[in-house]
TIDOLO-881455 format. One record per residue (C-alpha): residue in three letters; x negated, y negated, z negated. Coordinates in pm, whole numbers, padded with zeros to 5 digits, always signed. Example, Ala and Ser with C-alpha at 12.3 -4.5 7.8 and 13.67 -1.06 7.14 Angstrom:
2
ALA-01230+00450-00780/SER-01367+00106-00714/
This chain:
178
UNK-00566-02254+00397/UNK-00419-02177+00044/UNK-00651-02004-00182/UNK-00991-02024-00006/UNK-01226-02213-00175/UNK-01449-02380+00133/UNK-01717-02520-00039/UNK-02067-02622+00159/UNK-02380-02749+00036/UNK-02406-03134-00060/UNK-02681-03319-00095/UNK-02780-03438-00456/UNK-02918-03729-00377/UNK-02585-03845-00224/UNK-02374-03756-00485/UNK-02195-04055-00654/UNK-02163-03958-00976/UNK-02537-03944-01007/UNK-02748-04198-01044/UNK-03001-04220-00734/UNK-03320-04051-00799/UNK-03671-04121-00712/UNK-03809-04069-00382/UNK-04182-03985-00524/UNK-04350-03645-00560/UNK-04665-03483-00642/UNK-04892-03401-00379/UNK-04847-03019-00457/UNK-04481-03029-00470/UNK-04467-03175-00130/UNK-04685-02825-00039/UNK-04423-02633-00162/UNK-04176-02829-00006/UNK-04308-02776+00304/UNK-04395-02442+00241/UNK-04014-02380+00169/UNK-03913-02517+00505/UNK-04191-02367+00716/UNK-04084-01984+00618/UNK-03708-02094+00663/UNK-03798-02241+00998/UNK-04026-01963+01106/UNK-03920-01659+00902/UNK-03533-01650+00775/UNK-03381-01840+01026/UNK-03471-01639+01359/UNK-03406-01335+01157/UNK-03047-01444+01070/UNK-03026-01523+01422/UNK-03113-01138+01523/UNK-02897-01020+01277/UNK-02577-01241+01401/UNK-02647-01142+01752/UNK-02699-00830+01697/UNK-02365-00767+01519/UNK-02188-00983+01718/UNK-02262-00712+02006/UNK-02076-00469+01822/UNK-01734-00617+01915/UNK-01453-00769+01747/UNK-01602-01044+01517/UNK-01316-01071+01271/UNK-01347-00805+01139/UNK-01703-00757+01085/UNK-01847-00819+00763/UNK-02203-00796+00873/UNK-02125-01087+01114/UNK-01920-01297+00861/UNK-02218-01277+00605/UNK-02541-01358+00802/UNK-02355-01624+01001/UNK-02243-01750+00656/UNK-02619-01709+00566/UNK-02753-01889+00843/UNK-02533-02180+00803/UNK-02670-02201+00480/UNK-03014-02198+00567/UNK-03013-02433+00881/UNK-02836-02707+00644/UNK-03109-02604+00409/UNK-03339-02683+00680/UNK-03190-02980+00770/UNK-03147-03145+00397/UNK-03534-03053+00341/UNK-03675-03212+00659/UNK-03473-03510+00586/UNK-03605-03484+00222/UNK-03962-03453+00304/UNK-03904-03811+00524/UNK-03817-04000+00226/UNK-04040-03883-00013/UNK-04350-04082-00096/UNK-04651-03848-00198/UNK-04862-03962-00439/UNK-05240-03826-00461/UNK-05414-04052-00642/UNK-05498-04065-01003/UNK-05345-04439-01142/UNK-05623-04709-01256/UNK-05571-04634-01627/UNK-05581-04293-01680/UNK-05560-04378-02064/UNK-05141-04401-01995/UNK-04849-04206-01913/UNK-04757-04282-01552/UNK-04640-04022-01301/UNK-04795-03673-01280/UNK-04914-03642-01628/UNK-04935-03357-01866/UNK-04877-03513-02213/UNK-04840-03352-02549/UNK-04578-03503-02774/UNK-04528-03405-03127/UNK-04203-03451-03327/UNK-04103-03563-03657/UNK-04127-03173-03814/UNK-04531-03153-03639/UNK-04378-02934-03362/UNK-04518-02989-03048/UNK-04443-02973-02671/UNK-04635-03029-02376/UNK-04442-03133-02048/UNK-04564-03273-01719/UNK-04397-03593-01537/UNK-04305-03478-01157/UNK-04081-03619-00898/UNK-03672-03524-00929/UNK-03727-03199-00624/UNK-04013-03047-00866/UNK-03871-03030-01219/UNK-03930-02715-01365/UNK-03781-02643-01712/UNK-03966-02339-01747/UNK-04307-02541-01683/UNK-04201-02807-01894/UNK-04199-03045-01582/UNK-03939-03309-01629/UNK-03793-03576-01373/UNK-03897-03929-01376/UNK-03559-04039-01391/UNK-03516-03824-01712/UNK-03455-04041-02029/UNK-03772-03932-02198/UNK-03988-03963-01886/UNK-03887-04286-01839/UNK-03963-04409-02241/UNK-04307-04228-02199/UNK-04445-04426-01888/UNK-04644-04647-01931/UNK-04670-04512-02356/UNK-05135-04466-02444/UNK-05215-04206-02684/UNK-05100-04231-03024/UNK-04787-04430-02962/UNK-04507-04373-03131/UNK-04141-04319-02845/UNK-03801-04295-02976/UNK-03569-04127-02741/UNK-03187-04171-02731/UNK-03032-03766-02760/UNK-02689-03638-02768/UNK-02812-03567-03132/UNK-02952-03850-03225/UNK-03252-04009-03135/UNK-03571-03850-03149/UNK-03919-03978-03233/UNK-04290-03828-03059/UNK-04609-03939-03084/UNK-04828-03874-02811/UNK-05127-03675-02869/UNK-05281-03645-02535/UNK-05262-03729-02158/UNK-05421-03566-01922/UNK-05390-03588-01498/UNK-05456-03295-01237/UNK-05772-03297-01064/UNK-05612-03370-00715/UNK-05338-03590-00883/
């Protein structure tokens, strides 16, 4: 077929170019995880199904463009379904707090500041939570991984496209239910 691009959803975490990411997540990520896939199961799904039998009734399927787009839409969402059940198997959840509280390990809120006394607050979080709007970085992400582990007040140089860049931590705090 010349001309059609016929893409599909891949998995990430199968991708080669990537490096393989971490199979951890926070105990309220795996909520919304589950969350996710619980109003896809329940919710989208049987109403895409309505929808395709419904204008599959009407006749001649080829050229129906209400047909062509909900299937297309529920294909979407039962491999949706599928990667995140698959997903949820491998990932570890962890609840706990770690024994020394005192250091950066996985789940943290920290607040760094840079060489100029700027300063940013991020959390740690599992590679199917980041959230660059939160601040919540991967920890597979260079800078997560040269903060774990890191107390307050020590210095962490960071290699950047830019150069490398120096923080200090000022604080670490964990979640309540972490």
């Amino acid at each position: 077929m010349k001309g059609r691009n016929m893409t599909r959803w891949r998995d990430p975490a199968r991708d080669p170019r990537q490096e393989p990411k971490s199979n951890v997540i926070t105990a309220e990520g795996a909520a919304r995880m589950r969350g996710i896939l619980d109003h896809l199961s329940r919710v989208k799904r049987p109403a895409l199904s309505t929808k395709v039998g419904e204008a599959a009734a009407l006749g001649d399927r080829s050229e129906n463009a209400d047909y062509t787009y909900n299937k297309k839409e529920l294909n979407r969402v039962i491999a949706r379904i599928r990667y995140l059940t698959k997903r949820l198997d491998e990932l570890q959840v962890i609840d706990r707090l770690p024994e020394e509280t005192g250091k950066i390990f996985f789940g943290a809120f920290i607040e760094l500041e840079d060489a100029h006394g700027d300063t940013l607050s991020l959390r740690i979080v599992g590679h199917d939570e980041t959230d660059t709007r939160k601040h919540w970085i991967s920890v597979d992400a260079p800078l997560a991984k040269a903060l774990l582990g890191k107390a307050v007040n020590d210095e962490v140089t960071v290699a950047a496209p830019g150069g490398d860049s120096l923080y200090i931590v000022n604080a670490i705090r964990y979640a309540p239910s972490a």
